[in-house]
Structure formats: structure tokens, C-alpha cells
CHARMM internal coordinates of N, CA and C (Angstrom, degrees):
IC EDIT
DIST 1 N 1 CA 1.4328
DIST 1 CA 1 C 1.5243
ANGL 1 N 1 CA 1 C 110.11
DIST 1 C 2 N 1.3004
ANGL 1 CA 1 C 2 N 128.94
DIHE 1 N 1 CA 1 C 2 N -64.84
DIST 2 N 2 CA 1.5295
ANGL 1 C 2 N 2 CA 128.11
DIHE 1 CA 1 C 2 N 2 CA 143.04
DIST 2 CA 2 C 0.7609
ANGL 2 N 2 CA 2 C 107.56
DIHE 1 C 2 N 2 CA 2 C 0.33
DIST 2 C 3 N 1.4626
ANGL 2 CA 2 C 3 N 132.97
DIHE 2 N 2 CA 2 C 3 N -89.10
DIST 3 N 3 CA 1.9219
ANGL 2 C 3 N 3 CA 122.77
DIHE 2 CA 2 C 3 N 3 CA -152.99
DIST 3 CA 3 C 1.5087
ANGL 3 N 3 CA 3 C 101.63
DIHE 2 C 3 N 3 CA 3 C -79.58
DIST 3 C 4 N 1.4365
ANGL 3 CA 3 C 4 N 137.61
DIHE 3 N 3 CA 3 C 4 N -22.29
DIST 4 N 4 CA 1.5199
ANGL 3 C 4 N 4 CA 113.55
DIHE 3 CA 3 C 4 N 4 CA 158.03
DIST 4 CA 4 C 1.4671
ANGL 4 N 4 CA 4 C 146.92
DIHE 3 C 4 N 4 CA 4 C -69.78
DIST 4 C 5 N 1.4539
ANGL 4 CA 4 C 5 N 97.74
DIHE 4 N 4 CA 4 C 5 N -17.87
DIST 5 N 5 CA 1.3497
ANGL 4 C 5 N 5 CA 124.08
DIHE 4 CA 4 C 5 N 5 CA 130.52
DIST 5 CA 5 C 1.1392
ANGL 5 N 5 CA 5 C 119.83
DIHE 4 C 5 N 5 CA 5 C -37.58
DIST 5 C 6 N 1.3909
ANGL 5 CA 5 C 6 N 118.78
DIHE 5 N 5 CA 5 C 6 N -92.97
DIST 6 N 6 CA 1.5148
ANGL 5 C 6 N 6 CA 122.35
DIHE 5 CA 5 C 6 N 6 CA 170.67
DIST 6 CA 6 C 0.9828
ANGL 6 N 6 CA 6 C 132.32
DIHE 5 C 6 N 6 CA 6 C -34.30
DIST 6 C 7 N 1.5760
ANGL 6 CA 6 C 7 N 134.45
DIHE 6 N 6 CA 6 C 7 N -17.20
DIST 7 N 7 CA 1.2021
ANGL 6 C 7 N 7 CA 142.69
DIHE 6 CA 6 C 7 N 7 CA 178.88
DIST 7 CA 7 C 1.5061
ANGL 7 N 7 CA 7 C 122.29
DIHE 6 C 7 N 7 CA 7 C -113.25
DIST 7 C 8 N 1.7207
ANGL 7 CA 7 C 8 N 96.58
DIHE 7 N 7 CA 7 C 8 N 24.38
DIST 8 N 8 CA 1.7473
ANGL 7 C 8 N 8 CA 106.46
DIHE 7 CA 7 C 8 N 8 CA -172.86
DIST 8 CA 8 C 1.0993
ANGL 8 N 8 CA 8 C 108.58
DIHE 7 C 8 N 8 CA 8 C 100.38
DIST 8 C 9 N 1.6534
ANGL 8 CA 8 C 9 N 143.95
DIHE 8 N 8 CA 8 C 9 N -42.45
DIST 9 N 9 CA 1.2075
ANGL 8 C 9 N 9 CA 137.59
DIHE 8 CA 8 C 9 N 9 CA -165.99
DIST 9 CA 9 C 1.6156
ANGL 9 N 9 CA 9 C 101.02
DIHE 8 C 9 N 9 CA 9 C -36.85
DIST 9 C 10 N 1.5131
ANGL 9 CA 9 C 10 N 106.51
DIHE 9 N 9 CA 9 C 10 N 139.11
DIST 10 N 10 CA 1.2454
ANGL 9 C 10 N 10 CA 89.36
DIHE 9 CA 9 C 10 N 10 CA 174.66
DIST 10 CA 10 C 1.9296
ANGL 10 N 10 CA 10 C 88.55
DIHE 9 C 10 N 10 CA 10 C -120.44
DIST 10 C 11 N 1.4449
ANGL 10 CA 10 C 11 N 113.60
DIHE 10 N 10 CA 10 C 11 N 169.95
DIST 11 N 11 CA 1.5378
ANGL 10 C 11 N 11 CA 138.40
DIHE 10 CA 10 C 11 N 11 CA -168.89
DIST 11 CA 11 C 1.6537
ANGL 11 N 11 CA 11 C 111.40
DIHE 10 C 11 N 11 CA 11 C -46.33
DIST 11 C 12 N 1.5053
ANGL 11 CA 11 C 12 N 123.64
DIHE 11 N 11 CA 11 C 12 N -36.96
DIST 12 N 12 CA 1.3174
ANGL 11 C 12 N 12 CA 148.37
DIHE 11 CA 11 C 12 N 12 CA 153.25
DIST 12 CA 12 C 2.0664
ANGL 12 N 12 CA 12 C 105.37
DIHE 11 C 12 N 12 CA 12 C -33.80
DIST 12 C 13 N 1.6271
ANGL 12 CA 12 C 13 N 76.67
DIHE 12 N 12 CA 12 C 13 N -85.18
DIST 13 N 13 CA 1.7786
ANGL 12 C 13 N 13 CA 78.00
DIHE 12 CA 12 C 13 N 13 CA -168.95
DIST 13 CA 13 C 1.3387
ANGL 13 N 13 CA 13 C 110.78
DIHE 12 C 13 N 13 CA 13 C -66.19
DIST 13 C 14 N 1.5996
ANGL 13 CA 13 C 14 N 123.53
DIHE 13 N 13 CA 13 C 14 N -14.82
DIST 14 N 14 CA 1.4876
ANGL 13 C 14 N 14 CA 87.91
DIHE 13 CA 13 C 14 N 14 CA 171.98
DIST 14 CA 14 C 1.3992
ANGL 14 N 14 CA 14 C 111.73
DIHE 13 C 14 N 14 CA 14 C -92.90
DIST 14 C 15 N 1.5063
ANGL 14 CA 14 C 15 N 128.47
DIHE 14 N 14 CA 14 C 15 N -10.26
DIST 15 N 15 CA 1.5152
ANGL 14 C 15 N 15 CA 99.54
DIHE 14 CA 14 C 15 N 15 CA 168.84
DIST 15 CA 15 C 1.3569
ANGL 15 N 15 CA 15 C 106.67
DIHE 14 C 15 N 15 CA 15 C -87.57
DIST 15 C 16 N 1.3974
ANGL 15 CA 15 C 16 N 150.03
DIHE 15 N 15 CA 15 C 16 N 39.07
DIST 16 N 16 CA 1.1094
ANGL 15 C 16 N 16 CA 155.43
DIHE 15 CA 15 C 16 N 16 CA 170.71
DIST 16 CA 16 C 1.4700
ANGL 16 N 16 CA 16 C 98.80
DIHE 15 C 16 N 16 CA 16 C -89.28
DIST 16 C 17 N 1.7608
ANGL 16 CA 16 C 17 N 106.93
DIHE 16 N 16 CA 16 C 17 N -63.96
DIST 17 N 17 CA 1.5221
ANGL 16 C 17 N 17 CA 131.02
DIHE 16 CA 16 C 17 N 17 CA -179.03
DIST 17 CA 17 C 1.9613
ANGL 17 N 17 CA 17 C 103.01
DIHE 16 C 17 N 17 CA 17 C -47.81
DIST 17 C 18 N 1.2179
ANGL 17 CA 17 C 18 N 80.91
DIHE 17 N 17 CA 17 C 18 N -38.57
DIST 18 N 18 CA 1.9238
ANGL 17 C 18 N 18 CA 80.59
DIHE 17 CA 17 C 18 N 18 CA -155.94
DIST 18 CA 18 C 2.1622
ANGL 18 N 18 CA 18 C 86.05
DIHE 17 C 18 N 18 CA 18 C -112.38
DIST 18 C 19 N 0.7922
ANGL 18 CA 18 C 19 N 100.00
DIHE 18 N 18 CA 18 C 19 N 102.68
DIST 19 N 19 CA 2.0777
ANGL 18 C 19 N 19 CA 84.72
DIHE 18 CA 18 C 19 N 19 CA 164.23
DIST 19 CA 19 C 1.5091
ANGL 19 N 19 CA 19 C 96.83
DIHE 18 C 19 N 19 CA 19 C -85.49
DIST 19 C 20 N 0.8607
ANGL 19 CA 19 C 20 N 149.49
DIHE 19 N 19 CA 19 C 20 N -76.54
DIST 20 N 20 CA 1.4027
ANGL 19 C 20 N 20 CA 142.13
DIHE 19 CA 19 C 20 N 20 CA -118.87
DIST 20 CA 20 C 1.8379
ANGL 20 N 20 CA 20 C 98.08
DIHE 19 C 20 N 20 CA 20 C -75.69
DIST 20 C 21 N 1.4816
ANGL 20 CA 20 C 21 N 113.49
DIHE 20 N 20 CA 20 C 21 N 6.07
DIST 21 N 21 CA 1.5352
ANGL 20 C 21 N 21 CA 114.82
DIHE 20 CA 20 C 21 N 21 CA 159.23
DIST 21 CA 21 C 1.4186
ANGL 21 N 21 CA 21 C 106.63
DIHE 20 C 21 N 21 CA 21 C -83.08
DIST 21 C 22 N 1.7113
ANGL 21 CA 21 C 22 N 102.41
DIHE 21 N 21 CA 21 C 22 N 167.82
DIST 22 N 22 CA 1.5084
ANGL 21 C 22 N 22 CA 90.91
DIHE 21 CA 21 C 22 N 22 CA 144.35
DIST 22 CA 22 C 1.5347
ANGL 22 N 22 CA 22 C 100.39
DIHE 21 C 22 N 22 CA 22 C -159.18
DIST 22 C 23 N 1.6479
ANGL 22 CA 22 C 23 N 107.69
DIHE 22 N 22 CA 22 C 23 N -176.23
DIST 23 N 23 CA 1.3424
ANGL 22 C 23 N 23 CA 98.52
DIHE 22 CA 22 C 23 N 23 CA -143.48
DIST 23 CA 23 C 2.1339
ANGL 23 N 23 CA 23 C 110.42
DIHE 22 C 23 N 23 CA 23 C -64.36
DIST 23 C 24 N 0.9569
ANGL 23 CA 23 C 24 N 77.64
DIHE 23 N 23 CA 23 C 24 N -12.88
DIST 24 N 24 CA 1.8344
ANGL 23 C 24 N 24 CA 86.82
DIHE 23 CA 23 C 24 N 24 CA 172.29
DIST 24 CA 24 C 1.2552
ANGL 24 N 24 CA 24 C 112.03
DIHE 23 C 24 N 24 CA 24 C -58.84
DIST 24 C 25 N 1.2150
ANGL 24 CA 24 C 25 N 123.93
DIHE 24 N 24 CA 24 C 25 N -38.38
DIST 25 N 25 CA 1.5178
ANGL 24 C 25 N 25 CA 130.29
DIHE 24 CA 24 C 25 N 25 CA 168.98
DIST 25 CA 25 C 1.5270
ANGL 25 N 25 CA 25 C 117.05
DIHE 24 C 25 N 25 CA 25 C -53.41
DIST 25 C 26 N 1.2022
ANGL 25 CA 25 C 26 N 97.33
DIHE 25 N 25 CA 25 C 26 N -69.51
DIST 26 N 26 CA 1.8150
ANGL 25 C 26 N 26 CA 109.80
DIHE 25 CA 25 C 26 N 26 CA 178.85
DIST 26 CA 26 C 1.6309
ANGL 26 N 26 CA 26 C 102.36
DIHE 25 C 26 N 26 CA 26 C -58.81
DIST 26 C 27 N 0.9254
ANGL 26 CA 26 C 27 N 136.30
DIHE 26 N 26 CA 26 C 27 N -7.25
DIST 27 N 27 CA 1.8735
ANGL 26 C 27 N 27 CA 137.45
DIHE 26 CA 26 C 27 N 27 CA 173.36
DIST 27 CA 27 C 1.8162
ANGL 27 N 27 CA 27 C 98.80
DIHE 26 C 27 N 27 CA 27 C -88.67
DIST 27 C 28 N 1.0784
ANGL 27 CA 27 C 28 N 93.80
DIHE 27 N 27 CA 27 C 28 N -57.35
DIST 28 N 28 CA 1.6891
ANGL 27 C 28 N 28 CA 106.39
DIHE 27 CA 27 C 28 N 28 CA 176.70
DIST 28 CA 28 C 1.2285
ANGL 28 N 28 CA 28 C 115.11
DIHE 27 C 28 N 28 CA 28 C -52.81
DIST 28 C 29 N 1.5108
ANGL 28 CA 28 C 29 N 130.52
DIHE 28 N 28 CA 28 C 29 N -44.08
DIST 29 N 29 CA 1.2036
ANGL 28 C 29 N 29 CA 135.16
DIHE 28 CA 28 C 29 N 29 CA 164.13
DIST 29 CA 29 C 1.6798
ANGL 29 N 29 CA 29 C 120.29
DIHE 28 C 29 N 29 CA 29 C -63.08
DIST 29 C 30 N 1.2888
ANGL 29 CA 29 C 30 N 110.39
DIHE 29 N 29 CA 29 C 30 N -26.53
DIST 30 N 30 CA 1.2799
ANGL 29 C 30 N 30 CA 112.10
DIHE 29 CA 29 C 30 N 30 CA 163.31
DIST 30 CA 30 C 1.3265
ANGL 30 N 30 CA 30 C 147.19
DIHE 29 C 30 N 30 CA 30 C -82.06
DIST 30 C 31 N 1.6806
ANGL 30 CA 30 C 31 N 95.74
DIHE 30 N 30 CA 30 C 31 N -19.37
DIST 31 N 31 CA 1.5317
ANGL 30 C 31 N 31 CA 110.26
DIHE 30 CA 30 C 31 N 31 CA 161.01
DIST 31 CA 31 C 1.3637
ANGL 31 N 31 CA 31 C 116.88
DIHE 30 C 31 N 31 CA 31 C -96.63
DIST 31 C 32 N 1.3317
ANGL 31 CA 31 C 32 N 127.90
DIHE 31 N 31 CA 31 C 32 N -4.55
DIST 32 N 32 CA 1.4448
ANGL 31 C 32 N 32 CA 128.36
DIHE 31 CA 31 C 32 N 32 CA 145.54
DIST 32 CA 32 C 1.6316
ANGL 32 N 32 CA 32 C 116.55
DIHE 31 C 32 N 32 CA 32 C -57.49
DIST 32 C 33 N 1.2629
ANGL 32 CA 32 C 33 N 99.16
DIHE 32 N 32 CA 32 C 33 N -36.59
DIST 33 N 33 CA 1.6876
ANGL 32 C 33 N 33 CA 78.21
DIHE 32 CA 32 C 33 N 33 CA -174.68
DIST 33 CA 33 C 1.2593
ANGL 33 N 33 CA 33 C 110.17
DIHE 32 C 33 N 33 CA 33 C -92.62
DIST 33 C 34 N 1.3626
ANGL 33 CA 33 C 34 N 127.74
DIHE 33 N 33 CA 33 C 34 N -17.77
DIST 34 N 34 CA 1.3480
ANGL 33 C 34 N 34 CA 133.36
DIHE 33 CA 33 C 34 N 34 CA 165.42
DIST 34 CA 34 C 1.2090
ANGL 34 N 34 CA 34 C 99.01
DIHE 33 C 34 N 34 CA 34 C -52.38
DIST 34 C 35 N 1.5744
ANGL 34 CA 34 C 35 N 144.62
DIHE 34 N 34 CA 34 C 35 N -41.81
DIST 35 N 35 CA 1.4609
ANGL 34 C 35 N 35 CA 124.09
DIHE 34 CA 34 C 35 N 35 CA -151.70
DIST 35 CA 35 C 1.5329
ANGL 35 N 35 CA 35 C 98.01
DIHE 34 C 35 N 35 CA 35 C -107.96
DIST 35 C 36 N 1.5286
ANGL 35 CA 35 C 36 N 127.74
DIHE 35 N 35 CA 35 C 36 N -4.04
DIST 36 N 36 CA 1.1752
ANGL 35 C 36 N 36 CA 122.52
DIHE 35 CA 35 C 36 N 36 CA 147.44
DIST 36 CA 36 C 1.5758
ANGL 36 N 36 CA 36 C 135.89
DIHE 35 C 36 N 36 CA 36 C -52.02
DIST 36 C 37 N 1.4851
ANGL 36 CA 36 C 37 N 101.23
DIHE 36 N 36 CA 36 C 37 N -40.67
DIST 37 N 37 CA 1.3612
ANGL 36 C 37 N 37 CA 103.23
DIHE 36 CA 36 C 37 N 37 CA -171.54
DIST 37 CA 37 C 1.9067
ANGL 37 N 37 CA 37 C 103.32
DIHE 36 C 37 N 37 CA 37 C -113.36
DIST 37 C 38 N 1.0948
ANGL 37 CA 37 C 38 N 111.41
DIHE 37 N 37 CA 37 C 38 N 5.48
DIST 38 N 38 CA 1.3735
ANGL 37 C 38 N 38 CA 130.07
DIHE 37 CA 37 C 38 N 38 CA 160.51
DIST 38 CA 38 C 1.4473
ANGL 38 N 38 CA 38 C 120.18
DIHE 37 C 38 N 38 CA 38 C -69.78
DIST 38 C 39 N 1.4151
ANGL 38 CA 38 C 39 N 133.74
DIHE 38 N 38 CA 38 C 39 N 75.33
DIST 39 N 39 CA 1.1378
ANGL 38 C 39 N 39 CA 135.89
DIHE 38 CA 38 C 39 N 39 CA 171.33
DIST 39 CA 39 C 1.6146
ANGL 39 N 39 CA 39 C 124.87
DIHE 38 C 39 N 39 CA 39 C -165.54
DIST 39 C 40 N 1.3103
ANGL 39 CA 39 C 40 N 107.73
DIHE 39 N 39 CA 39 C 40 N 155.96
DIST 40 N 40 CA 1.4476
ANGL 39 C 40 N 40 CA 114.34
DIHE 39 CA 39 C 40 N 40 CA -137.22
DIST 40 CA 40 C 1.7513
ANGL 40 N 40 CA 40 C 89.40
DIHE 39 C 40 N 40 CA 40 C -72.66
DIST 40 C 41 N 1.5149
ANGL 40 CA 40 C 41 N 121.49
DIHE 40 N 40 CA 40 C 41 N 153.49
DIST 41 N 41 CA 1.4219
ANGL 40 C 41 N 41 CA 123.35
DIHE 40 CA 40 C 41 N 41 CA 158.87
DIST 41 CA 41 C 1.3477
ANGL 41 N 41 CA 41 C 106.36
DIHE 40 C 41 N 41 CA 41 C -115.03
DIST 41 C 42 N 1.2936
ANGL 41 CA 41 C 42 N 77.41
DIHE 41 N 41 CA 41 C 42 N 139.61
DIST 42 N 42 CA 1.8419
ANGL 41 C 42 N 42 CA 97.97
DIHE 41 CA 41 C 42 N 42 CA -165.21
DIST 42 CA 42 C 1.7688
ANGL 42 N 42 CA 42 C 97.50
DIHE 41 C 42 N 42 CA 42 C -86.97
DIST 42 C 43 N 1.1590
ANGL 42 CA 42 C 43 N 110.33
DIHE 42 N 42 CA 42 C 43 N 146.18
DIST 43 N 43 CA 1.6864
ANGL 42 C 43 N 43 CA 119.36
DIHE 42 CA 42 C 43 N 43 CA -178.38
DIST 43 CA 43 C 1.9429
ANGL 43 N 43 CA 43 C 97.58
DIHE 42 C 43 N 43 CA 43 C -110.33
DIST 43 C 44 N 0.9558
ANGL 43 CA 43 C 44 N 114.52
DIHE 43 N 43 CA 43 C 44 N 125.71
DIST 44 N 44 CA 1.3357
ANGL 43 C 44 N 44 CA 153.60
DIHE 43 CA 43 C 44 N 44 CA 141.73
DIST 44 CA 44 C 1.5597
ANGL 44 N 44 CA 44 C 106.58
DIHE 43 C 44 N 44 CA 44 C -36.20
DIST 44 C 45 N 1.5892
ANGL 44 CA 44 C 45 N 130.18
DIHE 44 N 44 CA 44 C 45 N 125.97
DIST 45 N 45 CA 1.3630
ANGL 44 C 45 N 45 CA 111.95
DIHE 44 CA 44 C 45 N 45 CA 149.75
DIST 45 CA 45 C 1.8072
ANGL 45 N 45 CA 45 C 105.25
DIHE 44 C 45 N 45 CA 45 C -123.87
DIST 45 C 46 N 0.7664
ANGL 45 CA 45 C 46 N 90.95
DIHE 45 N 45 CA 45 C 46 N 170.13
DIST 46 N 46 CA 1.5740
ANGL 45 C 46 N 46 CA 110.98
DIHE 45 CA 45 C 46 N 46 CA -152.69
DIST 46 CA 46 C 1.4219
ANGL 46 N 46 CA 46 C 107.54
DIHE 45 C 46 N 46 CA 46 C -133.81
END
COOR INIT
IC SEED 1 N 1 CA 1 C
IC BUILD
């Protein structure tokens, strides 16, 4: 779902492509990956 997104898909055609989603899914999938790559970096001092 990501890379059709990423590649223009917009929220329409993919539940067009896919019915048995719906748009709650594709939101859900998007704040999963947000909270994957969402996290604090820790700084080092030296």
C-alpha cells in the first residue's frame, strides 16, 4: 500500500483496486509506518 501511495496512487484508486479495504485501512497503514520510523535519536557526547 506504501509504494502505491508513493508512486501517486491516490486513496480512491486503491480502494477501487482493492474493495475489501477501506479507507480506514490505508490511514492505519500510514500511521504504522509513521510510528516505525518515528523515534527519538539519542546524541552521544564526546
Amino acid at each position: 500500500m506504501l509504494e502505491l501511495l508513493a508512486s501517486g496512487g491516490t486513496e480512491d484508486s486503491i480502494l477501487a483496486d482493492y474493495p475489501y479495504l477501506e479507507r480506514e485501512d490505508i490511514r492505519a497503514c500510514l500511521a504504522f509506518a509513521v510510528a516505525q520510523v518515528d523515534h527519538p535519536i539519542l546524541r552521544t557526547t564526546s
